[in-house]
N, C-alpha and C positions, 0 to 999 in steps of 0.2 A: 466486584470487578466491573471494570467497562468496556464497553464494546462498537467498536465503530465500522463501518461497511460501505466499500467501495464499489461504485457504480460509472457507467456510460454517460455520455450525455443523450442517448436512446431511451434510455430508461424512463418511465410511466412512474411517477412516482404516489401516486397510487396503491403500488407494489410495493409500496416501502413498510419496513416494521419500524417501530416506537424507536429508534435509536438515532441522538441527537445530530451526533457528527458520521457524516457522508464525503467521503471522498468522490470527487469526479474526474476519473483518469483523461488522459487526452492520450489515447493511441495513434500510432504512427499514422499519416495522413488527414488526422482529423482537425476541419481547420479551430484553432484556439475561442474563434465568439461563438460557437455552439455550447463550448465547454465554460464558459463569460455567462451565458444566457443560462445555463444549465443551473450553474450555482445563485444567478438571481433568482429562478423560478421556487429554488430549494430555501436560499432566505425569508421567500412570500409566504411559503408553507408551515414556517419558523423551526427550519433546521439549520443547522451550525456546517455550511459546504464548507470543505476543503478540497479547491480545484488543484490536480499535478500542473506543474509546468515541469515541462521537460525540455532543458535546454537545446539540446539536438533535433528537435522539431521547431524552433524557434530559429527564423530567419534572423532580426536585425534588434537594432536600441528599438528603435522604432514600434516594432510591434511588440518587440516586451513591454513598452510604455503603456499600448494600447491595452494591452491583454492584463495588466495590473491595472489600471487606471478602469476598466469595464467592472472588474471583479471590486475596487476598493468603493465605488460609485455604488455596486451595490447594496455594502455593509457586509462584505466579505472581509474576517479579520484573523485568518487562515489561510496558509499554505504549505502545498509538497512540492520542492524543489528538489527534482532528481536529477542523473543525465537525458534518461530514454535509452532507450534500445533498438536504436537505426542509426546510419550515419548521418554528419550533422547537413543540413539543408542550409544553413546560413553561418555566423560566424563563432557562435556557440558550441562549445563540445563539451562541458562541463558545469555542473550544479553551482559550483563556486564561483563562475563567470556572471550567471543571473544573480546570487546573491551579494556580492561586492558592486553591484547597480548601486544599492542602496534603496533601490524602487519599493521595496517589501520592508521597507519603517513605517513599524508601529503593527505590524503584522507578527503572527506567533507562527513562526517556519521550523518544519517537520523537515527532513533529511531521510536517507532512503542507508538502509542499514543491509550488507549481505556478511551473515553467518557463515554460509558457504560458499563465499567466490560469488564473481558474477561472468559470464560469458562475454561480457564486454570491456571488460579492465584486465589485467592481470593484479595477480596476488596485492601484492606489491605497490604496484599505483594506488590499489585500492586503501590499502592503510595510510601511505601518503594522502589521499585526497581527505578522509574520513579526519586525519589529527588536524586540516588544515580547516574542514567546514565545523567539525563540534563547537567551537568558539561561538561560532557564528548563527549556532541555530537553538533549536529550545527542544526537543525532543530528535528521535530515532522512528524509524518505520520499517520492522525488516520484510524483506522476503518471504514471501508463505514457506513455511518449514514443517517438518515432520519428525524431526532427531532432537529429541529435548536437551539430550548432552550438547552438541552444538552451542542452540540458543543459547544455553544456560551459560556457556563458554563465553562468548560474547558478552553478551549483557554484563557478565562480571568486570570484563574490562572497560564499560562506557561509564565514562563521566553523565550523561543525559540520563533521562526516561524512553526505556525502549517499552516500544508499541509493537507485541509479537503478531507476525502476521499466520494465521491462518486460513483454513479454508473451512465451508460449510458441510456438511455431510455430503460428503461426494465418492461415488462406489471408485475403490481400489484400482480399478484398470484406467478411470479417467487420471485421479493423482498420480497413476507413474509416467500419465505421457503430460501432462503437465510438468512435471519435477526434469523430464528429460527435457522439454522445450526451455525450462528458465535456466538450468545447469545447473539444478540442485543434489550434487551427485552424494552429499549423504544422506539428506532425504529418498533420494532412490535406491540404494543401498539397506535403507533400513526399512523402507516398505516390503524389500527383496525377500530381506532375511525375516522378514515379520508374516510373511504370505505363505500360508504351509499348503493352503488347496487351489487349485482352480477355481474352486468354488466361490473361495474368499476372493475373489478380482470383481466379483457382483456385486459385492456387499457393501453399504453405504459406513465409511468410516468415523466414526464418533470424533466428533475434537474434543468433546470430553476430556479424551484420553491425554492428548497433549496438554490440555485447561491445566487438568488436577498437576499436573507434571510441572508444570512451569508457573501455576501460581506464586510459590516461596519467591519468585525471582522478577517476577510483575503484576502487574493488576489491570495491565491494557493490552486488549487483543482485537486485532485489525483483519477484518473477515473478509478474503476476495470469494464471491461466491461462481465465479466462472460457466455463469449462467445460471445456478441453483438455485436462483434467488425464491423462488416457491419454497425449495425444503431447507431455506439457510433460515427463510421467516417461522418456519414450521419449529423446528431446532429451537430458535431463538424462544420461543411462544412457552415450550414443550418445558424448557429448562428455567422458566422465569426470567430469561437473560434482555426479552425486549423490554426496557421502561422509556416512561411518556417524554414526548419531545420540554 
C-alpha cells in the first residue's frame, strides 16, 4: 500500500514521517508563495510536494502563472487542482478553469474526488464537473471518509486511480465534528450508528479498520492528519506503513 500525507505550509518538516509524496494545502487566505516556498523547501529535503491550488483562492492569469511557474522552477511535477471552499476572490470558481490554462503540462494533476456530496456544489454539478475534468487529469483524491460502502461505491464508477482519503488516529468526538464541518453526512451517520458508549467518543479511531475494508478496491491512501501529526507519525511507525523518502 501507499501512503501520502497532507500538510500546511506552517509545518516544521522535521516532523515529517518517511513518506515520499506530501501535499501542501493552501487554506483560505493563505497567500499561494508560502505554499510555492513550502514545496521547494520539501524538494530540498527530497520529497515528492504536491501543492493544492485551489481555484477560488486564485485571483487572476496572472498569478496562476506565477504560482505555477514558482512551483515548476522548483522541480515540482505534481499537482492538486481542486475548487476550494470559499467564494471565489478573482475570476476563478472552478478546478477545470485552472486546468484548461494548459499551465500544468507536463505535470501529473490529482483531482479532488467527493463520495458523499460536497457542501459546496450541488449533487448534480458535481457529477457534471467530475465527467468534464477525468479526461483531463491522471488520478482522484477524495475526501476523508469513514463509510467503506460509499468509497467503495465510487471508486467503482471512476475511470482513474482513486487516492482514499483518510485520517490518522483521531478520538471519535473530534471526527464527528470534522465530518459535520466537510458535509460528510454518511460518514456521520455511520460514526453515529457505530458509537454505542460515551466512552467510545475518547477513543482514538484505528484507520486500520477502513485500511483492511477498502484495500480490495485501492492501494493509495491520503492521510489528513488535522493536527495529529505526532500520533499520525506514531501510527504510520507502529504499522510499518512509514518507508524511506
Amino acid at each position: 500500500m501507499k501512503f501520502s500525507l497532507e500538510i500546511t505550509s506552517k509545518t516544521n518538516l522535521s516532523s515529517l514521517p518517511s513518506l515520499r509524496d506530501v501535499y501542501v494545502t493552501m487554506l483560505p487566505g493563505t497567500d499561494f508563495r508560502e505554499v510555492a516556498e513550502k514545496a521547494d523547501e520539501l524538494v530540498r529535503y527530497g520529497y515528492n510536494p504536491i501543492p493544492h491550488f485551489p481555484a477560488r483562492s486564485i485571483k487572476d492569469l496572472s498569478e496562476l502563472k506565477e504560482y505555477v511557474k514558482m512551483c515548476k522552477d522548483s522541480g515540482v511535477k505534481q499537482a492538486l487542482i481542486i475548487g476550494g471552499g470559499r467564494e471565489p476572490v478573482g475570476e476563478y470558481h472552478c478546478s477545470l478553469q485552472l486546468i484548461e490554462t494548459g499551465l500544468f503540462q507536463g505535470m501529473k494533476i490529482g483531482i479532488a474526488g467527493h463520495p458523499e456530496g460536497s457542501p459546496d456544489i450541488s449533487d448534480s454539478e458535481l457529477e457534471k464537473a467530475m465527467k468534464q475534468k477525468t479526461p483531463l487529469a491522471d488520478y482522484i483524491v477524495t475526501q476523508w471518509l469513514l463509510d467503506p460502502k460509499a468509497i467503495a461505491e465510487f471508486i467503482s464508477k471512476q475511470t482513474l486511480p482513486v487516492h482514499v482519503g483518510i485520517t490518522g488516529p483521531l478520538k471519535i468526538s473530534s471526527l464527528l465534528k470534522f465530518a459535520s464541518i466537510v458535509g460528510a453526512k454518511n460518514s456521520l451517520n455511520f460514526l453515529k450508528s457505530n458509537t454505542s458508549k460515551a466512552l467510545d467518543l475518547l477513543k482514538p479511531k484505528d484507520p486500520n479498520d477502513l485500511i483492511n475494508d477498502l484495500k480490495q478496491y485501492t492501494k493509495h491512501f491520503h492521510i489528513y492528519t488535522f493536527g495529529g501529526l505526532k500520533e499520525t507519525n506514531k501510527w504510520l511507525i507502529e504499522n510499518n506503513y512509514a518507508k524511506e523518502k
